[in-house]
N, C-alpha and C positions, 0 to 999 in steps of 0.2 A: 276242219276246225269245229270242235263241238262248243253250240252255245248255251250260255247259263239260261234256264227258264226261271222268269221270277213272279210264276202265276200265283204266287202263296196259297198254294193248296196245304199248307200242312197250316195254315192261319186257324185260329180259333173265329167261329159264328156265331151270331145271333139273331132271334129271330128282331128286336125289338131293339136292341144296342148296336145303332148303325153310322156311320161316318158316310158324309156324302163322297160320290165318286165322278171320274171322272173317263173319258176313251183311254185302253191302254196302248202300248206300240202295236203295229206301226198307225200314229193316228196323223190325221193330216193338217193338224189345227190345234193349238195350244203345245206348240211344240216350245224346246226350250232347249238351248246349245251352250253347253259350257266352254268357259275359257279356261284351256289349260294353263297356268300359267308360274306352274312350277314354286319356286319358292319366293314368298316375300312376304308382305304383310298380312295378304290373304291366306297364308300358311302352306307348308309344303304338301305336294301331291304326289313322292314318288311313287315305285311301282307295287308297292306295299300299301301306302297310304290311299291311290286309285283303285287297287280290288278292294278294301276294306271301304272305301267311298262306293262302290259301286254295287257291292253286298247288298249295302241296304236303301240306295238312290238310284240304280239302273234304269227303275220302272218312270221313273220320272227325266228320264235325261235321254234325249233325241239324238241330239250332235257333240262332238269337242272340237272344237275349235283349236289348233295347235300356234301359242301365239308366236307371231312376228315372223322371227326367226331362228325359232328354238329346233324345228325340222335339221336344222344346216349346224348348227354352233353347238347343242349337247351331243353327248356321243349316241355316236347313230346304232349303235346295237339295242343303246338303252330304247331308241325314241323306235326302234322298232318294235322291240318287246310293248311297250305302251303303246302302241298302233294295236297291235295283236287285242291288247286286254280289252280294250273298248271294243274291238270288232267282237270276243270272245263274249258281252255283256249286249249286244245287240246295240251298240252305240255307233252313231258314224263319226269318226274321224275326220279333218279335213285341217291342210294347212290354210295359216293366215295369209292374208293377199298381200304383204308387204313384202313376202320371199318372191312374191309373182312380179308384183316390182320392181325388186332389185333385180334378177332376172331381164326383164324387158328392158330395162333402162340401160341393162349390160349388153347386152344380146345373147344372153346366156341362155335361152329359154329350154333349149334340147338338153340341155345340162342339167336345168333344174329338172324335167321329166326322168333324164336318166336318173337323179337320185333319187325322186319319189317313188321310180319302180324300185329302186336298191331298197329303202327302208320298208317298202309297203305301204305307203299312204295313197289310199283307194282314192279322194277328193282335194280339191284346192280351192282357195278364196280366190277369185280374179273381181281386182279392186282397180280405183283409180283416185286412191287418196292422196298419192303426190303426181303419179304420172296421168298422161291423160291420151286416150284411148278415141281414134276418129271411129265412127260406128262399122265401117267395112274391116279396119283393125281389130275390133271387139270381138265383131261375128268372125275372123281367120281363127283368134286365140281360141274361142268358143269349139271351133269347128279342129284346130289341132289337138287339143288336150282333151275332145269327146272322142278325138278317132285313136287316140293313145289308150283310150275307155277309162280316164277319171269322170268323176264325176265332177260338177261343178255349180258352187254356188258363187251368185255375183254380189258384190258389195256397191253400192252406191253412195257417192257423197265425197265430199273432199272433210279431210280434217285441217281444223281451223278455218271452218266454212265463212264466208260473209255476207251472205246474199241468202234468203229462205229458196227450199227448192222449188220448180217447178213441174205442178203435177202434170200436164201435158207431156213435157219433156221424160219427167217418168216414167208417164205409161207407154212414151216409145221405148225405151230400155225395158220397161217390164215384158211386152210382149213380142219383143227381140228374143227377150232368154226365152219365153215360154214358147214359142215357134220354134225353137232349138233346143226342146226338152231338159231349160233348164228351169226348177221349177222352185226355188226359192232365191229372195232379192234381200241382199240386209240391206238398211238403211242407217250411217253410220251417225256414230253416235254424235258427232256437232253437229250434223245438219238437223236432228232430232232437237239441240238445245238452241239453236239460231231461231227453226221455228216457230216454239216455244214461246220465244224470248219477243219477237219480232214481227212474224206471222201468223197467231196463234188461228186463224179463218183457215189457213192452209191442214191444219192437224185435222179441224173438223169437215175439211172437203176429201181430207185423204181417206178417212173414213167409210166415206159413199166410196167408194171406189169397187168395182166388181171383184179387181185382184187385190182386194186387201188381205186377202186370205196368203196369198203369197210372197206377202213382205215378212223383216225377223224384224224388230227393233232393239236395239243397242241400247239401253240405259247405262249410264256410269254405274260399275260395281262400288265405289266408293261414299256414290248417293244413294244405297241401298238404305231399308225399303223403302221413304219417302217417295223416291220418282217411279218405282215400279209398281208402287200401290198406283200411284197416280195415271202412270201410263194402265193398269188394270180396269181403273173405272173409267176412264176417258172412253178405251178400246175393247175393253171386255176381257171375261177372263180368256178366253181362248186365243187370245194376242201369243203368237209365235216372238219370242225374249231370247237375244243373242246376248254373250257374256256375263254370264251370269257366273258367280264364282260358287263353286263346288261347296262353299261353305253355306251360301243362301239356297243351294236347290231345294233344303226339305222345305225352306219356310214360304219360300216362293211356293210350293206346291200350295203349300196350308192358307196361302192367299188367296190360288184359281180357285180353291174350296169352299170357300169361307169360312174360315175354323182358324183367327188367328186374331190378337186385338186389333193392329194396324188395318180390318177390313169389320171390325165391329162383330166380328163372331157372326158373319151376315146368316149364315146356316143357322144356327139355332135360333138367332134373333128374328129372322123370317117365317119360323115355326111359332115362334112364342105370340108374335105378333098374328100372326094366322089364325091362332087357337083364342086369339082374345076377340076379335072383331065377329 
């Protein structure tokens, strides 16, 4: 498979007309994973609309995310062709943890493997937002689906959370996956707004954490940009952002930059300010 390079060597320069920058792939920090998530209000992605989205947003886009169970229920020829283009633009693919779900809760688990080698989905979400997973269970899933050779990112958190997380409890799960090379953790998006809402000491202990570098965090696409400014200044721009919809990746970029209002133009405004004092 030949892939797109999107070093923009054919870019016009300057010595003196410059835009801040930022690590390009593969980087390990200020990653950012879209949700595919087909058509609706956040507008259609077919296989048309994802090369011409990825033309010119590749360079900023880490992972896709394939929601729910859109893997299993559109046609699989299509959902293979679109596995392809994102691997073809240097994107990783990966299905959402609610197929892993259904699956486990069925006992269907070899089923769902056999299909993800049918369509080509190199990665999966292994979640536990309705089922729930003892840790010697976690580590077997862990350990069948790395020896099948997906990759695996794990999701944390239940939805319709009630309780804030605990970061102890975390950093056993965190360094469960990362003792078993898996090396990123989402953190779903209600247990991010119970926090929030309820905990708010807990978002600034999670913070200090050594493997902060290894969490995604989910903000609602629908609370776009208020909570992702928000989570930006809290966490920094180099906060790894799960779900993010194909529509917000350039602006999201122009926020880790700071070249946007919602972030006060912080790039020039930090020049300007510089050159005055």
């Amino acid at each position: 498979m030949t892939k797109v390079t999107h070093g923009r060597e054919n870019d016009y320069t300057y010595e003196k007309l410059r835009l801040p920058t930022r690590p390009g792939k593969p980087r390990e920090r200020g990653l950012t994973a879209i949700i595919d998530i087909e058509t609706d209000i956040m507008g259609w992605m077919g296989l048309a609309g994802t090369r011409d989205f990825l033309n010119v947003a590749a360079d900023y886009v880490d992972f896709a995310k394939f929601q729910a169970h859109h893997c299993l229920s559109l046609p699989h020829d299509y959902v293979r062709k679109k596995i392809q283009l994102y691997r073809e633009f240097d994107v990783q693919p990966f299905a959402g943890g609610i197929l892993f779900e259904l699956a486990h809760q069925n006992g269907a688990v070899g089923e769902l493997i056999t299909h993800f080698k049918r369509i080509g989905m190199p990665a999966l979400e292994i979640s536990e937002n309705y089922i729930t997973l003892e840790r010697d269970e976690r580590r077997r899933q862990f350990e069948r689906f790395k020896a099948e050779g997906f990759d695996i990112i794990y999701e944390y958190g239940r939805k319709r959370a009630e309780t804030p997380l605990s970061i102890p409890y975390l950093e056993t799960i965190v360094q469960d996956c990362l003792n078993m090379g898996i090396d990123h953790i989402i953190i779903e998006e209600d247990e991010i707004n119970i926090m929030a809402e309820k905990a708010p000491e807990t978002l600034v202990e999670l913070r200090k954490q050594p493997w902060m570098s290894k969490l995604f965090f989910e903000p609602d696409p629908f609370s776009f940009p208020k909570q992702h400014v928000r989570m930006l200044e809290q966490f920094g721009t180099d906060l790894n952002m799960c779900n993010i919809a194909p529509g917000q990746v350039v602006r999201l970029e122009d926020y880790r930059l700071g070249m946007a209002r919602p972030v006060n133009f912080k790039f020039l405004a930090d020049q300007v300010g510089g050159a005055s004092r």
